[in-house]
N, C-alpha and C positions, 0 to 999 in steps of 0.2 A: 032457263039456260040449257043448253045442248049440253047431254049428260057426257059426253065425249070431251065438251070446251070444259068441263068441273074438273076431270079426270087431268086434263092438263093442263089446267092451273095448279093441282098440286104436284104436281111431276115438276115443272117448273118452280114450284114457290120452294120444295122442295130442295133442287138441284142450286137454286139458288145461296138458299142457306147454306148446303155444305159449302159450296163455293165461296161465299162470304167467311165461313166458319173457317177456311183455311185458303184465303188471300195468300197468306205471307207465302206459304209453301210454293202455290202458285205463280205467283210472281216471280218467283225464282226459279221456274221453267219444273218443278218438282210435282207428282202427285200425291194428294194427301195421303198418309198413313192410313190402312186401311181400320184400323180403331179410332181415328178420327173422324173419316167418314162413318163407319157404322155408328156412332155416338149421336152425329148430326142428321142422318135421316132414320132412326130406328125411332118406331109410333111408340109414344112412351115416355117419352127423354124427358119429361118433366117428373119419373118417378125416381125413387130416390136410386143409384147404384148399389149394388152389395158390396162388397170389400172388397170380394174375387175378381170382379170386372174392374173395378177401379184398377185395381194391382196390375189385373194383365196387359190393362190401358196403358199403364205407366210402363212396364215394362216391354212391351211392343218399341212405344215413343222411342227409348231409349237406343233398344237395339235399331231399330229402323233411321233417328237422326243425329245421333251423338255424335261430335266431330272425329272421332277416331274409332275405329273398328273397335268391337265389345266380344269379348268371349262369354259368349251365353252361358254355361255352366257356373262360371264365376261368381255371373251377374246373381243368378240364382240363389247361391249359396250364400252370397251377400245379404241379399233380401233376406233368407232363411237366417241368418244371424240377427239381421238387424231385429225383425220380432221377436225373437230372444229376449233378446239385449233389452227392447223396449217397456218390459217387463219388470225392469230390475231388480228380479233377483237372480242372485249370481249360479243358482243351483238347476235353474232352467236352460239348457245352452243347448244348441244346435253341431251337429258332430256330422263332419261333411265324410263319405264310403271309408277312407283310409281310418281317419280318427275312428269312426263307430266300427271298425274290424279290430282295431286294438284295445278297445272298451271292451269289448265282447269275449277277448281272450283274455283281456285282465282278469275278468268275472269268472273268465270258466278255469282259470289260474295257469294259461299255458302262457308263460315268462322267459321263452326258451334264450338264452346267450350261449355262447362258448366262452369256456373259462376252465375250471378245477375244480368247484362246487366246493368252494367255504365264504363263508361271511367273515370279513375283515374287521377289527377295529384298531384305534389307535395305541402306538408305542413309543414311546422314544429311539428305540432300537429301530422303527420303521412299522411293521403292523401285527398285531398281534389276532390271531383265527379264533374266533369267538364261537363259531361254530361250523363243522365239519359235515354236508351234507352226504348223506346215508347211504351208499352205494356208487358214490360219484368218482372220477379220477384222483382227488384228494385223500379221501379214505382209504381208496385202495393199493393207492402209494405210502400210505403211513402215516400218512399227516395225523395230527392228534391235536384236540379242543385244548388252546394255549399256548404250544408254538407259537414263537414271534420268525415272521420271515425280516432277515438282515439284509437279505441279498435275493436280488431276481436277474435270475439269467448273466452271475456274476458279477453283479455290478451292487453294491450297497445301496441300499434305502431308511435311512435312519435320517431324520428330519424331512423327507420328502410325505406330501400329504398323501393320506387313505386313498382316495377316489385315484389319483396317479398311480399310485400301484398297482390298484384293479387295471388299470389300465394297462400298466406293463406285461401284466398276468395274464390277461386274455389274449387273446390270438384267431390264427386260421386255428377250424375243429381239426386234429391228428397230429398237427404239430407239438415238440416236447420245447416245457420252459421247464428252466433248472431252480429250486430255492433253496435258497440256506435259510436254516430254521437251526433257533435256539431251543431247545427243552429245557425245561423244569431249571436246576440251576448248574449244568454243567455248561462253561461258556462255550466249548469249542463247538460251530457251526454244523450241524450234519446236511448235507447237500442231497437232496432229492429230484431224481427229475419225473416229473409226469405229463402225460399225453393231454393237451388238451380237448375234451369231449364237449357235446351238445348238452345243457343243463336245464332242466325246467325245476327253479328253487323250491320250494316247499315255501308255503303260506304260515305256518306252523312248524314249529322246533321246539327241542327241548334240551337242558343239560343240566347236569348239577351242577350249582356251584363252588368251586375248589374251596376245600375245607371246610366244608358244611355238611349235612344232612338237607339241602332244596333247592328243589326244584326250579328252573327258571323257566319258561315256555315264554318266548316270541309270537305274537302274532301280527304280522307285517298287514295284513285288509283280509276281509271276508269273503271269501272267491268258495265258488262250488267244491273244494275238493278239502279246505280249512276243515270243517268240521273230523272228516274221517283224520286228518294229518293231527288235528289239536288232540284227538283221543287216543290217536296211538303215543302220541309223545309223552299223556299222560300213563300209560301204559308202562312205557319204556323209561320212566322216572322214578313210576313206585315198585317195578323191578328192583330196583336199583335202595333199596329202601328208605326215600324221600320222607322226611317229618313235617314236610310243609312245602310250599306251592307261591310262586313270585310268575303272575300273567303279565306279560309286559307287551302293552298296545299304544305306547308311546310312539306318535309317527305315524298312526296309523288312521288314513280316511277313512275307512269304513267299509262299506263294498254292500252284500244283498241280506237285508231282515231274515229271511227265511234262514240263511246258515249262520247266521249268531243266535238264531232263536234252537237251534238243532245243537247247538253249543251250550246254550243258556237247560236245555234241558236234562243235561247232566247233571244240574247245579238242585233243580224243582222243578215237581211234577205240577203241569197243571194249571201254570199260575197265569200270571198276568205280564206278558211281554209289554209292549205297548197301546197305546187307545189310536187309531188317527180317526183323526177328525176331517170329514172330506165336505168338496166345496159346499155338495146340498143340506149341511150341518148334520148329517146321519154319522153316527161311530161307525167302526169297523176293529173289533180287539181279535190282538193276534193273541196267544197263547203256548206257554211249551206242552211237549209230548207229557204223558201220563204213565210212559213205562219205560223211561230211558236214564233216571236216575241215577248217578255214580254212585253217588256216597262216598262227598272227599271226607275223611276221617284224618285231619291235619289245617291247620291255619293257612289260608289263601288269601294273598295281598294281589291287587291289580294296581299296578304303573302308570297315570295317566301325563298327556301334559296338553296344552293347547295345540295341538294339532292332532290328537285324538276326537276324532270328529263321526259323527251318522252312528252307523252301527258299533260303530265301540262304545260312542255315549250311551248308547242302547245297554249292551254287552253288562258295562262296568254300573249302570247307572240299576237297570235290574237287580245282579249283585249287592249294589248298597241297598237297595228298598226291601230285600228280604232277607237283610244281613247274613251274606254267603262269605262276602269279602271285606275286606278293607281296603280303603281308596286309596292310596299315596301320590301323592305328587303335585303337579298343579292344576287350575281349572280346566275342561276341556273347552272344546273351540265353540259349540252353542246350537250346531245346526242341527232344529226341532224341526225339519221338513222330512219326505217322504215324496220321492221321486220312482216314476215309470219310463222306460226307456222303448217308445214307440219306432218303429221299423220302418223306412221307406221306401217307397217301388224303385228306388237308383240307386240303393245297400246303404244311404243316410239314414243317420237317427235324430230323434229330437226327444233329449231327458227333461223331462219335464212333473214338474212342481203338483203330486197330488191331494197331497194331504199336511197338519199339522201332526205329530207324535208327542204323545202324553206318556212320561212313564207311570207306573203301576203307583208311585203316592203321589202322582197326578200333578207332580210340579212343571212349570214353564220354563227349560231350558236353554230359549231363545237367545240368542247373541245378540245383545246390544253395541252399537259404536255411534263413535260421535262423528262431526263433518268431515273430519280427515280418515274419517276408517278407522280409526284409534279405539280400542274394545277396551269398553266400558263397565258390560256387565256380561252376566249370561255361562253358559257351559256348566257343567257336575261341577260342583264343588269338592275336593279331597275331605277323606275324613283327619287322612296329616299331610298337610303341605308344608312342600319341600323346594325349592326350587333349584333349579342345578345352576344358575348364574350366568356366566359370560367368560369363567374361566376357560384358557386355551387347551388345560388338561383334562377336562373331561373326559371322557370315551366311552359309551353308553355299553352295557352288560359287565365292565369290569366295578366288582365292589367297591374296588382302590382307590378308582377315579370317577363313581359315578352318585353322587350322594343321596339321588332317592331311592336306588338298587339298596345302597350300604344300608338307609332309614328301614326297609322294608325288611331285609334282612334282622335290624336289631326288633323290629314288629314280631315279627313272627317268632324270635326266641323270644322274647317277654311273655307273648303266647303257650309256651311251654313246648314249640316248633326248631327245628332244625339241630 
């Protein structure tokens, strides 16, 4: 046969097929999608596709025929969830530019609000300031660790809940809100007003607790700047001359190994932070420093409860295995993974699932649940559990009204502390 007549039988046999391959299009006065065509005449097609071609295939189709206009970014971000998501675990998840910019300043602890810089908790009277941050518009209007505010910007708050107050409290940065505040036990209100300022909280705090000899240190997540915040507080406690030490990580998800491990080596030189275990079943153990040891010289209890999760399990879970501390409270939350947070070319990220974490006596403190999510097993076990219950009065850092604060507190004097 005329090597010219071969030549265009497959041009033809060719042109046929795509055209068969997409009639419907056709028919309807439309040209195929150009990933359709390329599908139906690319030499080959009998190999199998990669995932990538598939994907873009599909994702072409979409934007190109879908009855309503498609915002392609969207589309995208979608996709990028969905393989997440496909995965099932909840600790893998896809963070579209915005999210993965406030992830990133979570970790480096920039938490900036406008406010007055104290941490609130509950009172009867309306809220009581648990803690007074250090250089802030609050401090330096007077405000003092214990004051109850009665009144914001004249108007009483007494049965109105916590979070509504922060609310009233905060404002434009420069503008003044006025509070009444009770002290100690004289009832008459003293009126304060202070300029509301730009805040960036501290990760890390510390205070004694009224009428004791201890220490209580807050730590809210693990962010880049905890470590330095956690050692001065500890500083500015045994100034003060503290018999004992109450770490409270209740509440607290976790945040980056490295600065609980920089934490962890105040406690022990040397030791053994955690094992992970990565996919190609090779270990990888972290370790603390070898020259950064405090030498607490007083009884140190840690707070836990289930939602102390990652690096606090870590933190607290350390602590027990080379009996630094004592555990109080209740189980934590279980999650024994080890996540990486990969960067994308369009400021996305995608945190993702690299390893297993083993602590140092090697136990599995995996979260078990059953078909409804219902937890079953898993997370640190306290060495005293306590649990705070479901009553309406609780209010976590006051002794009065917090019962594993109060436990912790009787811990540490039995210990011959506070």
């Amino acid at each position: 046969m005329n090597p010219m007549k071969i030549v265009a039988c497959f041009v033809v046999a060719a042109v046929a097929f795509g055209v068969g391959f997409s009639w419907k299009d056709l028919k309807h006065g439309k040209l195929p999608s150009s990933a359709a065509f390329a599908r139906a005449v690319t030499p080959g097609a009998d190999d199998k596709p990669t995932p990538t071609q598939v994907f873009k295939a599909a994702f072409t189709d979409i934007v190109d025929h879908y009855y309503k206009p498609v915002d392609v970014g969207d589309l995208k971000y979608a996709g990028m969830e969905g393989l997440m998501a496909s995965l099932g675990d909840p600790h893998t998840i896809f963070m579209e530019p915005r999210s993965a910019e406030e992830f990133s300043k979570d970790t480096r602890g920039e938490n900036e609000f406008v406010g007055v810089g104290a941490r609130l908790g509950r009172d009867p009277l309306g809220a009581k300031i648990m803690v007074v941050f250090s250089g802030g518009p609050a401090a330096l209007a007077g405000i003092k660790n214990g004051d109850v505010v009665a009144a914001v910007d004249g108007k009483p708050v007494g049965g109105v809940p916590v979070d509504e107050i922060v609310r009233k409290i905060r404002g434009k940065e420069g503008t003044v809100v006025t509070l009444d505040v009770i002290r100690g036990s004289n009832p008459k209100p003293i009126r304060i007003a202070i300029k509301r300022g730009r805040i960036n909280p501290p990760t890390a705090d510390g205070v004694v607790i009224p009428g004791t000899k201890i220490g209580l240190v807050t730590v809210l997540q693990f962010s880049d700047p905890t470590p330095e915040q956690f050692e001065r507080a500890i500083h500015d406690l045994e100034e003060q001359g503290i018999k004992g030490l109450v770490i409270d990580l209740r509440n607290n998800p976790g945040g980056l190994l490295d600065r609980a491990t920089d934490m962890l080596s105040m406690f022990v030189a040397d030791k053994i932070v955690v094992k992970m275990r990565m996919k190609d079943g090779t270990e990888e153990v972290v370790r603390t420093a070898s020259d950064a040891v405090h030498g607490f010289k007083y009884p140190v209890i840690v707070l836990v409860n289930e939602d102390s999760a990652s690096a606090a399990e870590i933190f607290s879970g350390v602590l027990k295995d080379y009996k630094q501390a004592t555990i109080v409270g209740e189980h934590t939350y279980g999650k024994a993974s080890v996540q990486n947070v990969f960067n994308l070319i369009d400021g996305s990220s995608a945190k993702i699932t690299i390893a297993r974490y083993y602590l140092p006596s090697g136990g599995d403190i995996s979260r078990k649940v059953d078909e409804e999510g219902q937890y079953l097993k898993g997370g640190l076990q306290p060495d005293v559990k306590v649990s705070l219950g479901t009553d309406d009065g609780i209010s976590l850092g006051d002794p009065k009204a917090d019962p594993q604060l109060a436990k912790a507190i009787e811990v540490i004097k039995g210990k011959g502390g506070g």
